[in-house]
Biopython code that builds the backbone (N, CA, C, O; Angstrom):
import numpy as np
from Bio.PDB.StructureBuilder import StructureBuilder

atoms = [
    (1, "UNK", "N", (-8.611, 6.326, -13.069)),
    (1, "UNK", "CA", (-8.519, 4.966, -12.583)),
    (1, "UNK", "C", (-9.245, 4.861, -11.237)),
    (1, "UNK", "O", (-9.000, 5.798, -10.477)),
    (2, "UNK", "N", (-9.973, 4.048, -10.836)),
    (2, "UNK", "CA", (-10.666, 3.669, -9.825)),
    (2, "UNK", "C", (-9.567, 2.947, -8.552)),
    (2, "UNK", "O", (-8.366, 2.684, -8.627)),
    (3, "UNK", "N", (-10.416, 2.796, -7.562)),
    (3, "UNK", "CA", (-9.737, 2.117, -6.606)),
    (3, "UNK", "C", (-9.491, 0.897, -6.906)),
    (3, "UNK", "O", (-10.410, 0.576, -7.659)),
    (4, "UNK", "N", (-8.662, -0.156, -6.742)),
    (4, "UNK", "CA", (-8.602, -1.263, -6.939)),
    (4, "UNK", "C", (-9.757, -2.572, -6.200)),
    (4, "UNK", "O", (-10.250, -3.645, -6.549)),
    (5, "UNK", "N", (-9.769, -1.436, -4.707)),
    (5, "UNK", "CA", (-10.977, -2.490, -3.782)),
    (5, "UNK", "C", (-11.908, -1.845, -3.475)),
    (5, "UNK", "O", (-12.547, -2.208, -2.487)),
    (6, "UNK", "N", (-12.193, -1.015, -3.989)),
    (6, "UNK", "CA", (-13.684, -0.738, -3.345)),
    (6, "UNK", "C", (-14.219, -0.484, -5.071)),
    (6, "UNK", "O", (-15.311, -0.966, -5.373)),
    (7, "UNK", "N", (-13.617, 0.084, -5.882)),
    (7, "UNK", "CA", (-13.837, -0.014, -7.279)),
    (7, "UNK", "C", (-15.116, 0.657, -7.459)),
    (7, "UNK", "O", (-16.131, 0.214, -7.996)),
    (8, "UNK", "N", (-14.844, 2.165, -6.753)),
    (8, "UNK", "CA", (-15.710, 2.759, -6.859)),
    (8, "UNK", "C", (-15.052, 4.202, -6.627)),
    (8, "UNK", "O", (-15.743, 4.878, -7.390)),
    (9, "UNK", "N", (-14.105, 5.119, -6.016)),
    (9, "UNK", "CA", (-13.803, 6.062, -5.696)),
    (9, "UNK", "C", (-12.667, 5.933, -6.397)),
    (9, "UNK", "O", (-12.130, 4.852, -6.637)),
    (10, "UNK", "N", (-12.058, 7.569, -6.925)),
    (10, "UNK", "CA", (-10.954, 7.706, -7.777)),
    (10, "UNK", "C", (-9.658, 6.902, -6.593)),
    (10, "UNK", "O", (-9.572, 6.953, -5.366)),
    (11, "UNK", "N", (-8.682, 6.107, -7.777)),
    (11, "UNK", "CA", (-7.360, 6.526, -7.066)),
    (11, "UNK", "C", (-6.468, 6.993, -6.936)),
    (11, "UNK", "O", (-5.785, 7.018, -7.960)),
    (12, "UNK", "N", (-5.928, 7.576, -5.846)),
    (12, "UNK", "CA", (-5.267, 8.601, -5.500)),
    (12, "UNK", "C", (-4.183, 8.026, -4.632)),
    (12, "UNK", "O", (-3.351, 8.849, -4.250)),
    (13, "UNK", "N", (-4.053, 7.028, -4.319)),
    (13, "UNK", "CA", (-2.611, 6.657, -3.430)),
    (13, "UNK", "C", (-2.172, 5.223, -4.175)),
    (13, "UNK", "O", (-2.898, 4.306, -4.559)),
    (14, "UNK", "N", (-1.097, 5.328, -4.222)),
    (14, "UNK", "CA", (-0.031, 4.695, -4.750)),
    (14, "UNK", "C", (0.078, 3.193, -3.205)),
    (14, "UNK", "O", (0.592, 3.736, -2.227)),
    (15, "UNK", "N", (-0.130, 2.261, -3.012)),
    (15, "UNK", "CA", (-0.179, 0.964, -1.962)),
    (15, "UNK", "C", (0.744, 0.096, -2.034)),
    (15, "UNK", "O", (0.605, -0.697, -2.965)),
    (16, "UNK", "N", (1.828, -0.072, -1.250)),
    (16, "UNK", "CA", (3.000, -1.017, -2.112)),
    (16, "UNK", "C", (2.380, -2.627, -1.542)),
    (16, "UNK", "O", (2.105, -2.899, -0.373)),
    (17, "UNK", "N", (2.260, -3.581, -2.778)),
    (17, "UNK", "CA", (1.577, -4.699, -2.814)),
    (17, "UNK", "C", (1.641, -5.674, -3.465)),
    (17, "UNK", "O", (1.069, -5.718, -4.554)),
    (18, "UNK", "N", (2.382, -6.764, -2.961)),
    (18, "UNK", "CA", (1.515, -7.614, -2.242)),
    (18, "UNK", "C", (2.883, -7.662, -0.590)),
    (18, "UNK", "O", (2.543, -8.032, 0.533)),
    (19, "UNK", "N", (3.996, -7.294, -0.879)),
    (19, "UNK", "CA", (4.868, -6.586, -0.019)),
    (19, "UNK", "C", (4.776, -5.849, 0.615)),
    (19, "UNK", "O", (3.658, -5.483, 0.252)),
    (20, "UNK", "N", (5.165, -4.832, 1.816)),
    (20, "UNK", "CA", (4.886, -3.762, 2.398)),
    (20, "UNK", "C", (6.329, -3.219, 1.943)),
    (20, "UNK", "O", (7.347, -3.905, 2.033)),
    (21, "UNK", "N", (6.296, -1.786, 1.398)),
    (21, "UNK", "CA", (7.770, -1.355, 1.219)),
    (21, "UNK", "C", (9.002, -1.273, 2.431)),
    (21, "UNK", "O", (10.052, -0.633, 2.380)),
    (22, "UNK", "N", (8.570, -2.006, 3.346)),
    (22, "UNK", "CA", (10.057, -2.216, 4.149)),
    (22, "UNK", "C", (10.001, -3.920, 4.061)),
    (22, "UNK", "O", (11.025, -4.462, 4.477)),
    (23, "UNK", "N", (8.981, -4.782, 3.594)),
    (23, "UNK", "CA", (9.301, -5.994, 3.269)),
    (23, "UNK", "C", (10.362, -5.707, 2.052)),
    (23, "UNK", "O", (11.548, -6.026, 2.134)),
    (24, "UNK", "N", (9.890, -5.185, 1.126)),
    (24, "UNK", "CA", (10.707, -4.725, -0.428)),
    (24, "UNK", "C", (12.112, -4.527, 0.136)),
    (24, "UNK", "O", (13.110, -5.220, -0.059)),
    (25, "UNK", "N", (11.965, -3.391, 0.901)),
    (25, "UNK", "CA", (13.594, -2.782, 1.133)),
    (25, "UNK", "C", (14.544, -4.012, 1.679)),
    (25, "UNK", "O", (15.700, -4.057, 1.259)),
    (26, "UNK", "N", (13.967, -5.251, 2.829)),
    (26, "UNK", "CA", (14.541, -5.700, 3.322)),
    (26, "UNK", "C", (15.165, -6.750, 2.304)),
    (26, "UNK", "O", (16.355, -7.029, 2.453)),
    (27, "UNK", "N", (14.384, -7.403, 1.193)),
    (27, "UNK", "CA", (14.811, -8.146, 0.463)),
    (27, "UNK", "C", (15.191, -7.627, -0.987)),
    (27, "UNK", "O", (15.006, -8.248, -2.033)),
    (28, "UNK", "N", (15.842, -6.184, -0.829)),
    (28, "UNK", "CA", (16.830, -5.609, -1.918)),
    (28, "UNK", "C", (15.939, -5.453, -3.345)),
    (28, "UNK", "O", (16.513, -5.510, -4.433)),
    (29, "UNK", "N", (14.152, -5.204, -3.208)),
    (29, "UNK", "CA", (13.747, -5.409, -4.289)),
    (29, "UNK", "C", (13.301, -3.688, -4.550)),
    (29, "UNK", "O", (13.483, -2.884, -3.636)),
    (30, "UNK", "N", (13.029, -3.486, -5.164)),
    (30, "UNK", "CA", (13.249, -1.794, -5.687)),
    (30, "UNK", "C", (11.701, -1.375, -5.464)),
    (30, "UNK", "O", (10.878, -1.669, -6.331)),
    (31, "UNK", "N", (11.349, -0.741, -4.390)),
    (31, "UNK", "CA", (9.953, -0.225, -3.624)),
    (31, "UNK", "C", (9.066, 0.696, -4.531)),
    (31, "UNK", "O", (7.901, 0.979, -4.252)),
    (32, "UNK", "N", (9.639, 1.071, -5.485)),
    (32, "UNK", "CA", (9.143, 2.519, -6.381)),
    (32, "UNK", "C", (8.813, 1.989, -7.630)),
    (32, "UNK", "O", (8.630, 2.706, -8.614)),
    (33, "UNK", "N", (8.695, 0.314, -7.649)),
    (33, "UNK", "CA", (8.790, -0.227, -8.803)),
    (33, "UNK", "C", (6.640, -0.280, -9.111)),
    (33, "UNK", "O", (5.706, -0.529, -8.348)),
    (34, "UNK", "N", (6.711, 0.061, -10.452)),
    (34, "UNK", "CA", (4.786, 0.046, -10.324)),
    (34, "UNK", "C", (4.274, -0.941, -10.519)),
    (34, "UNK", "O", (3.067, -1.077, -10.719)),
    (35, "UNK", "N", (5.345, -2.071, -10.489)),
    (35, "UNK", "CA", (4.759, -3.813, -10.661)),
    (35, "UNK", "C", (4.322, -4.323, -9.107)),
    (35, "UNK", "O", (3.677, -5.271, -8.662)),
    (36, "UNK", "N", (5.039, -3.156, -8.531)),
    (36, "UNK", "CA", (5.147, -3.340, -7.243)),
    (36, "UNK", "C", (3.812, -2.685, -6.061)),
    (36, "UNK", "O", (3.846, -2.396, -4.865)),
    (37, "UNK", "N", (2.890, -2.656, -6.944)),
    (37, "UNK", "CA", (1.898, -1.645, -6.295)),
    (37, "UNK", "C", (0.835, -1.323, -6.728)),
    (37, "UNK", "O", (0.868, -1.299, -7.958)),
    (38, "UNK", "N", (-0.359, -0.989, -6.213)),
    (38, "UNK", "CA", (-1.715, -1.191, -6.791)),
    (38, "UNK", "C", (-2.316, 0.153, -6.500)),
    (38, "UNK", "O", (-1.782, 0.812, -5.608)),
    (39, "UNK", "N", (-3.479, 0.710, -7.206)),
    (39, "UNK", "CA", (-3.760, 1.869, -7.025)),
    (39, "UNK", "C", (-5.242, 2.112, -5.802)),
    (39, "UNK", "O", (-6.210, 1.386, -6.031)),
    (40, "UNK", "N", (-5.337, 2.929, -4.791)),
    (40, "UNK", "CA", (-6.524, 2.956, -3.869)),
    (40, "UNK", "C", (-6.348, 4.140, -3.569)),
    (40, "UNK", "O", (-5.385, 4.896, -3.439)),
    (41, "UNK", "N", (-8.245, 4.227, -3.412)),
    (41, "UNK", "CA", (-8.498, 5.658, -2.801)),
    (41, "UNK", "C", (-7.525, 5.692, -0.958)),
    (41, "UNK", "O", (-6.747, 4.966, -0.340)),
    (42, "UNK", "N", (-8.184, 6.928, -0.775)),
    (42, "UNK", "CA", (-7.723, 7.386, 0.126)),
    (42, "UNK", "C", (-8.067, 6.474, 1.388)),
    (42, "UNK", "O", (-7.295, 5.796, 2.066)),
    (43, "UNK", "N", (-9.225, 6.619, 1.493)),
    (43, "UNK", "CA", (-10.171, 5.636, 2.459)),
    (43, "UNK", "C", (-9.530, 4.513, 2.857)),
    (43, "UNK", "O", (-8.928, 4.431, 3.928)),
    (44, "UNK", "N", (-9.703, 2.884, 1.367)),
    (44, "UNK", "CA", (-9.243, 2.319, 1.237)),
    (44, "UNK", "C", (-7.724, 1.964, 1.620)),
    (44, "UNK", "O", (-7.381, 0.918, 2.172)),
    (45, "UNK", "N", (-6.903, 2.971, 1.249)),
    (45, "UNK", "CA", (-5.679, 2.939, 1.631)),
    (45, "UNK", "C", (-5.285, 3.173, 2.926)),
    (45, "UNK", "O", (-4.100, 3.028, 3.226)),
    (46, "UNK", "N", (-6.089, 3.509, 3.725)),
    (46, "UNK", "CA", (-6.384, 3.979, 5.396)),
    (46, "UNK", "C", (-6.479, 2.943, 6.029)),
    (46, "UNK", "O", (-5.734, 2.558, 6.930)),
    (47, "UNK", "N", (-7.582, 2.329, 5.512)),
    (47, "UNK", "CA", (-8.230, 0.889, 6.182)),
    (47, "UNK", "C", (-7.246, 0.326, 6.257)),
    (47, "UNK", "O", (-6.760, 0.235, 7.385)),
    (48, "UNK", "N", (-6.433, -0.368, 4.971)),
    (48, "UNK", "CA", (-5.732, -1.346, 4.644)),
    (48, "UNK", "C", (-4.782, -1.054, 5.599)),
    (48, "UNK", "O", (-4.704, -1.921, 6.470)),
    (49, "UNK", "N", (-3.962, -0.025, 5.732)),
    (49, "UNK", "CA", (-2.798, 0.280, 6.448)),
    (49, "UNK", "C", (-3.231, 0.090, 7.654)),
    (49, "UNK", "O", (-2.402, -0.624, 8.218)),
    (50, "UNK", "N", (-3.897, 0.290, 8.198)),
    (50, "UNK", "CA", (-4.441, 0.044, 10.009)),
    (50, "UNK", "C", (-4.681, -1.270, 10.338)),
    (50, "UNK", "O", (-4.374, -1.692, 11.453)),
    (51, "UNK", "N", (-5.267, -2.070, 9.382)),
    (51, "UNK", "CA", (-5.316, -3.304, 9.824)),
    (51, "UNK", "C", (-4.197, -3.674, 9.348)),
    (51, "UNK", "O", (-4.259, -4.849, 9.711)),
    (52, "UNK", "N", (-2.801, -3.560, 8.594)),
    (52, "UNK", "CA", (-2.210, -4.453, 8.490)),
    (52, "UNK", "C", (-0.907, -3.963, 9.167)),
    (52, "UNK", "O", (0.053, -4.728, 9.073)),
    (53, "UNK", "N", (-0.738, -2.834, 9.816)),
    (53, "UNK", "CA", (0.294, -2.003, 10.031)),
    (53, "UNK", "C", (-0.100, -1.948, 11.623)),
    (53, "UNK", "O", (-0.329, -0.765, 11.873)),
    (54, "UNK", "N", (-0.250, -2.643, 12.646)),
    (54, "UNK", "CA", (-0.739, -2.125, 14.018)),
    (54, "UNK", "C", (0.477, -0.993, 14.401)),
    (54, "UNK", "O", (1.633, -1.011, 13.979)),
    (55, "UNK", "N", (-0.079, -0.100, 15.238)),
    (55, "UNK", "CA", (0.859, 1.007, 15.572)),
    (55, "UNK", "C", (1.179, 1.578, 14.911)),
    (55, "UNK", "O", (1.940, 2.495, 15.219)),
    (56, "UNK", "N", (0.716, 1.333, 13.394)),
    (56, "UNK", "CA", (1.021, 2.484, 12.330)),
    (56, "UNK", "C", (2.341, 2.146, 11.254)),
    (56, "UNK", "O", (3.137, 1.237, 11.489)),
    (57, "UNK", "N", (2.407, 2.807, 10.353)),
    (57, "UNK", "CA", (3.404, 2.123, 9.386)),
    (57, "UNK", "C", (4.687, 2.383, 10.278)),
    (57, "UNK", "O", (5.477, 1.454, 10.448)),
    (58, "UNK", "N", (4.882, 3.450, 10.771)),
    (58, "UNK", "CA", (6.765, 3.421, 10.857)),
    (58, "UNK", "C", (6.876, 3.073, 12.113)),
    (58, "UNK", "O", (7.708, 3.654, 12.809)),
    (59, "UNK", "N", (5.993, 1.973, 12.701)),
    (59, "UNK", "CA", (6.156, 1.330, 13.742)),
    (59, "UNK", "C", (7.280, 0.332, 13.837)),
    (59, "UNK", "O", (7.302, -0.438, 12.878)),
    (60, "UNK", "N", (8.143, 0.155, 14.664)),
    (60, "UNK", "CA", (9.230, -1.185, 14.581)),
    (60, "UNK", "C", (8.739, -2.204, 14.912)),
    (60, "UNK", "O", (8.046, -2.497, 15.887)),
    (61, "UNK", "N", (9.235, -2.971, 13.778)),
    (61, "UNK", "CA", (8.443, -4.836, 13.806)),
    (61, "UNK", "C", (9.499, -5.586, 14.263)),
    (61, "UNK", "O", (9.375, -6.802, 14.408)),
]
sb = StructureBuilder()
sb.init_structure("model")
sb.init_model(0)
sb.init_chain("A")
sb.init_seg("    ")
for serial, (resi, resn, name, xyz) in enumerate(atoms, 1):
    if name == "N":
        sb.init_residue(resn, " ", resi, " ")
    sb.init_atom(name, np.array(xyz, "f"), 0.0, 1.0, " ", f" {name:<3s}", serial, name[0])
structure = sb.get_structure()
């Protein structure tokens, strides 16, 4: 399976989406669910998390 966004490099990380899995957790919806998540390379999954995660994922919001 390819990346979902660059749709060009294998994927290899699991992206919880269109939620962030502590949005999921907060509203009791089950984080591990694969409806719940899209597939991206490594790269991709880097990017995404930095721009949408400032300070990093286990940063407190």
């Amino acid at each position: 399976m390819t990346c979902v966004l660059c749709t060009v490099a294998r994927s290899t990380v699991a992206d919880h989406y269109p939620l962030t899995r502590r949005e999921l957790l907060a509203s009791h919806a089950d984080p591990d669910d694969p409806a719940r998540g899209r597939g991206l390379c490594a790269r991709c999954h880097n990017k995404h998390t930095a721009a949408s995660s400032p300070g990093g994922w286990a940063a407190r919001g």
